[in-house]
N, CA, C and O atoms as CSV, one atom per row, in Angstrom:
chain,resi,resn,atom,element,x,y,z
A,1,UNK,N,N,114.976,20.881,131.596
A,1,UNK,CA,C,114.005,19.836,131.873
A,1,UNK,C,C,112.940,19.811,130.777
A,1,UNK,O,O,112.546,18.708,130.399
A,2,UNK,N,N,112.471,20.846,130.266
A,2,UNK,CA,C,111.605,20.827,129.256
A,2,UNK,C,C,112.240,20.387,127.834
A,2,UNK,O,O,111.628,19.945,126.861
A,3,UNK,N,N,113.411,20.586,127.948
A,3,UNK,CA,C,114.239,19.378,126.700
A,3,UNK,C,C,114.482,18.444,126.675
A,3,UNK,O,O,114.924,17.879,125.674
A,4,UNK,N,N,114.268,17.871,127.869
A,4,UNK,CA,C,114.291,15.899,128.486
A,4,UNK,C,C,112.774,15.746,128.216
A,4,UNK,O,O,112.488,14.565,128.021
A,5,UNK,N,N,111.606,16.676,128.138
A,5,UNK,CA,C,110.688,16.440,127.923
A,5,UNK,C,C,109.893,16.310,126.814
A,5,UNK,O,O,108.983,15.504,126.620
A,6,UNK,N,N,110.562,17.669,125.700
A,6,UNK,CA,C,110.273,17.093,124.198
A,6,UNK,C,C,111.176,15.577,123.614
A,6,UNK,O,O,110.905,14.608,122.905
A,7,UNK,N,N,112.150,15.987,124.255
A,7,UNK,CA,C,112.789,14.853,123.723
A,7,UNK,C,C,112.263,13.381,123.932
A,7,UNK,O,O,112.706,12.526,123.165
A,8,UNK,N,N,111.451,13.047,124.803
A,8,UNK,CA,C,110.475,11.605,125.372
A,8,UNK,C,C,109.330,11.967,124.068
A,8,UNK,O,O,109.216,11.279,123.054
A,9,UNK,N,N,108.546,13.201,124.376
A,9,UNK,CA,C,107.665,13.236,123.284
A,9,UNK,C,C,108.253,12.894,122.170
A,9,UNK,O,O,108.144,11.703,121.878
A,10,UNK,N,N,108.762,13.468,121.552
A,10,UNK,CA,C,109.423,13.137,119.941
A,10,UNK,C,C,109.534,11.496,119.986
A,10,UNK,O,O,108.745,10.757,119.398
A,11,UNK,N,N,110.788,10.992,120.886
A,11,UNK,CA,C,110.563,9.170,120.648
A,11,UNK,C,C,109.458,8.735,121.129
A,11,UNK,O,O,109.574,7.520,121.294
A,12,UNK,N,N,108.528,9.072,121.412
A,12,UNK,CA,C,106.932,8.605,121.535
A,12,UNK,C,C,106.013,8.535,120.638
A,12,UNK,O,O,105.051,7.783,120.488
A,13,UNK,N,N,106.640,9.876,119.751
A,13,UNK,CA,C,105.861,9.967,118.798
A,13,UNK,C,C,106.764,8.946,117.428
A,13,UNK,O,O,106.096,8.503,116.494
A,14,UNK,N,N,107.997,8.741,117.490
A,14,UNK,CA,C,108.697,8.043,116.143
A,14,UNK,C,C,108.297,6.365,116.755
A,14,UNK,O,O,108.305,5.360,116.044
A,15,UNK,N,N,108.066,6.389,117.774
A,15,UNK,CA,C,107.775,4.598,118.299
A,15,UNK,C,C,106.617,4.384,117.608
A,15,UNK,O,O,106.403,3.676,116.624
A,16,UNK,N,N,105.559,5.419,118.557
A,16,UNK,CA,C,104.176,5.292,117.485
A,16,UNK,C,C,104.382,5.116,116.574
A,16,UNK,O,O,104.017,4.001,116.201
A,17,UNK,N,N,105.024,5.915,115.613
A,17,UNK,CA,C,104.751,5.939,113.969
A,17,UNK,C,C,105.169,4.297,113.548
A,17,UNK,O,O,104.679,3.592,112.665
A,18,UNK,N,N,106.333,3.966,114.594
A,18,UNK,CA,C,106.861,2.494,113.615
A,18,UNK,C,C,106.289,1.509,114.088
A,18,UNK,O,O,106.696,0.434,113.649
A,19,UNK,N,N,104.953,1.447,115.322
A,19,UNK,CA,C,104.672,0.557,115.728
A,19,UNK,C,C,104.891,-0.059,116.770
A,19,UNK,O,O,104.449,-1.195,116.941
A,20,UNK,N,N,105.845,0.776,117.945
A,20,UNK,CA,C,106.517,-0.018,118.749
A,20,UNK,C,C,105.158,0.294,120.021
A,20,UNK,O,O,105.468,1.458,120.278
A,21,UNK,N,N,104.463,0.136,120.530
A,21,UNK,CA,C,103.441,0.850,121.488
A,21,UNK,C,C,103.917,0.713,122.760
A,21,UNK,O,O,103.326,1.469,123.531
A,22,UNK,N,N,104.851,-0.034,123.336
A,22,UNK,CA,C,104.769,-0.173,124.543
A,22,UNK,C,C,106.056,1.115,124.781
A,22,UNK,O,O,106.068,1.977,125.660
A,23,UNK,N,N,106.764,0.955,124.018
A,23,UNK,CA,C,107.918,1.636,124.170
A,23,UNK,C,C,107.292,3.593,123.524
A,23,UNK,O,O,107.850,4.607,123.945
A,24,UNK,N,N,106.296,3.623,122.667
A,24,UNK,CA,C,105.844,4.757,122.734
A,24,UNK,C,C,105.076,5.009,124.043
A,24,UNK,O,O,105.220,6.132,124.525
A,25,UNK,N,N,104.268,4.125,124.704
A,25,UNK,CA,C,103.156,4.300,126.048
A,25,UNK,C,C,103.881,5.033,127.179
A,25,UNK,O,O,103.512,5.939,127.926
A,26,UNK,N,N,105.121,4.301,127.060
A,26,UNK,CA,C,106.172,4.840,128.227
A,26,UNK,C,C,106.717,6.188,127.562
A,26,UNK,O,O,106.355,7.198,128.167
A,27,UNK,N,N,107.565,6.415,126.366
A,27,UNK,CA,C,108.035,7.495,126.356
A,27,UNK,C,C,107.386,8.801,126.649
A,27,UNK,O,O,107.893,9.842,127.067
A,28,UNK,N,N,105.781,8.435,126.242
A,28,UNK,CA,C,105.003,9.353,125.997
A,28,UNK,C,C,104.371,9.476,128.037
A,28,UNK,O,O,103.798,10.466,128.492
A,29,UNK,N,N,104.644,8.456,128.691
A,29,UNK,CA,C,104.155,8.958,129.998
A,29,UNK,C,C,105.405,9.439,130.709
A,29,UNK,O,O,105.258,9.974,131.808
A,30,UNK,N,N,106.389,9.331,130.295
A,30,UNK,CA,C,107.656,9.880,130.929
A,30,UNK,C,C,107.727,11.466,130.084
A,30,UNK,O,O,107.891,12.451,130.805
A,31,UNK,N,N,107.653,11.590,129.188
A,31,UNK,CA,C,107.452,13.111,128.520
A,31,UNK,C,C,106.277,14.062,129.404
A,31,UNK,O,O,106.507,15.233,129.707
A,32,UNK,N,N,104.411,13.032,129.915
A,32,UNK,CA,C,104.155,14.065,130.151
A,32,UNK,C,C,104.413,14.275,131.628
A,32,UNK,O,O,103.899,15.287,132.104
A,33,UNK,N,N,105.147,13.469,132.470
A,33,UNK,CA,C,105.412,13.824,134.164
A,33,UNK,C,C,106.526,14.741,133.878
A,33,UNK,O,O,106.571,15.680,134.674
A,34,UNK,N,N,107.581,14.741,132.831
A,34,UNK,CA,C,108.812,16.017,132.865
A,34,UNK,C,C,107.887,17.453,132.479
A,34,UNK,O,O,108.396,18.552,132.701
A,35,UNK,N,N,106.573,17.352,131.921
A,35,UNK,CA,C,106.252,18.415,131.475
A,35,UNK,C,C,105.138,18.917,132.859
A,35,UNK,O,O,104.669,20.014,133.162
A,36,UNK,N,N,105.042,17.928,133.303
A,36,UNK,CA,C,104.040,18.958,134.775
A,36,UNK,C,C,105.039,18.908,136.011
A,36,UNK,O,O,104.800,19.321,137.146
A,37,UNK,N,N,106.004,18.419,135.632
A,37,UNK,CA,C,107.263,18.516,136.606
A,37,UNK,C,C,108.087,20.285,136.386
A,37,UNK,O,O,108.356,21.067,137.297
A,38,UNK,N,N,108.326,20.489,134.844
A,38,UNK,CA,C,108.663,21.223,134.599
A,38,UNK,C,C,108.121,22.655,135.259
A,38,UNK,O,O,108.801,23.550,135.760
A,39,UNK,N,N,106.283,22.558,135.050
A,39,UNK,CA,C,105.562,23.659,135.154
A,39,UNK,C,C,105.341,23.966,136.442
A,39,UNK,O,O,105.125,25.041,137.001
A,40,UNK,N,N,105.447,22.602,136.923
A,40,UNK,CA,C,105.187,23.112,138.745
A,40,UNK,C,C,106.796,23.868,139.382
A,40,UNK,O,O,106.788,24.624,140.353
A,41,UNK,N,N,108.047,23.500,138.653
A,41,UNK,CA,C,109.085,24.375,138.853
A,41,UNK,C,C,108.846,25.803,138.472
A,41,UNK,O,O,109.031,26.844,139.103
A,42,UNK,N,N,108.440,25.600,137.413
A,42,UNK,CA,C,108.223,27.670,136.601
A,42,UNK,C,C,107.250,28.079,137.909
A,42,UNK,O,O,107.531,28.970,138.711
A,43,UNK,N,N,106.214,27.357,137.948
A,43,UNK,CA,C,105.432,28.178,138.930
A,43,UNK,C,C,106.060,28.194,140.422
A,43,UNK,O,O,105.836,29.209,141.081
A,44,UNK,N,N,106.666,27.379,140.890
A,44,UNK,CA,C,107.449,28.044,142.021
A,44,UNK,C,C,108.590,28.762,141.858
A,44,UNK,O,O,109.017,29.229,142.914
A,45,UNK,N,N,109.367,29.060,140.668
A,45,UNK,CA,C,110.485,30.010,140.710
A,45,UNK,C,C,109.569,31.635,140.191
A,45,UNK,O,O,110.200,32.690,140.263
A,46,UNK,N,N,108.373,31.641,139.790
A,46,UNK,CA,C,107.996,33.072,139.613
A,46,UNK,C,C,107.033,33.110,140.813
A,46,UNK,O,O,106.433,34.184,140.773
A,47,UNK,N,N,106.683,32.437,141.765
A,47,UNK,CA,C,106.039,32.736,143.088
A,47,UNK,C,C,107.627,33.151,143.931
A,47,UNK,O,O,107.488,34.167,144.611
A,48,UNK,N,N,108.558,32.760,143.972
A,48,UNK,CA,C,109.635,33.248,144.687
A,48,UNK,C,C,110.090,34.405,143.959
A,48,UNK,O,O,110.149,35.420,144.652
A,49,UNK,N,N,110.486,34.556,142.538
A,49,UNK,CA,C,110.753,35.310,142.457
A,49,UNK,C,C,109.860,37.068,142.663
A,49,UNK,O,O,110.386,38.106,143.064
A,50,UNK,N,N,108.848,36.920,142.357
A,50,UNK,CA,C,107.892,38.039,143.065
A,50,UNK,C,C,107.924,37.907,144.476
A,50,UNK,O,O,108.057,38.984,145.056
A,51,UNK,N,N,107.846,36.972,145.149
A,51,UNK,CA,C,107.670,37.211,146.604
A,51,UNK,C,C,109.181,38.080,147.496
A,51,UNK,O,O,109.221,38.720,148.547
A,52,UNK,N,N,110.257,37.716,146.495
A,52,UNK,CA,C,111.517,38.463,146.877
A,52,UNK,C,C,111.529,40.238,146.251
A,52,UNK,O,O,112.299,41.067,146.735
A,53,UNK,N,N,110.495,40.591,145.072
A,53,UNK,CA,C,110.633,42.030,144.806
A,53,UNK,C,C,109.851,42.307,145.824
A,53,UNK,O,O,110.682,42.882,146.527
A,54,UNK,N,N,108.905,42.330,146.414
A,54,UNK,CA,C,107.951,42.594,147.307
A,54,UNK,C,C,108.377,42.680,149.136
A,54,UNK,O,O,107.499,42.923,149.963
C-alpha cells in the first residue's frame, strides 16, 4: 500500500511539473489518504502484534 502511495505522489508530482493541476490535485490527494491509510494499518498491526506477546 505504501507503493500505491508513492506511486500517486510521483504522478502528482510529474503532472505538476508539466502543468496538468487538476490531474496533479487528485493524484496528490489520493497519494496522501494511501499514506494515512497505510499508517493507521502499521499502527494497528504493531498494537496487535504486542498485544499477542503479552
Amino acid at each position: 500500500m505504501l507503493g500505491w502511495a508513492l506511486t500517486f505522489l510521483i504522478v502528482a508530482l510529474i503532472a505538476a511539473a508539466l502543468g496538468f493541476g487538476g490531474v496533479a490535485g487528485t493524484a496528490a490527494m489520493i497519494a496522501k489518504v494511501l499514506f494515512v491509510v497505510f499508517l493507521i494499518a502499521l499502527v494497528v498491526s504493531l498494537v496487535m502484534h504486542f498485544a499477542r506477546r503479552a
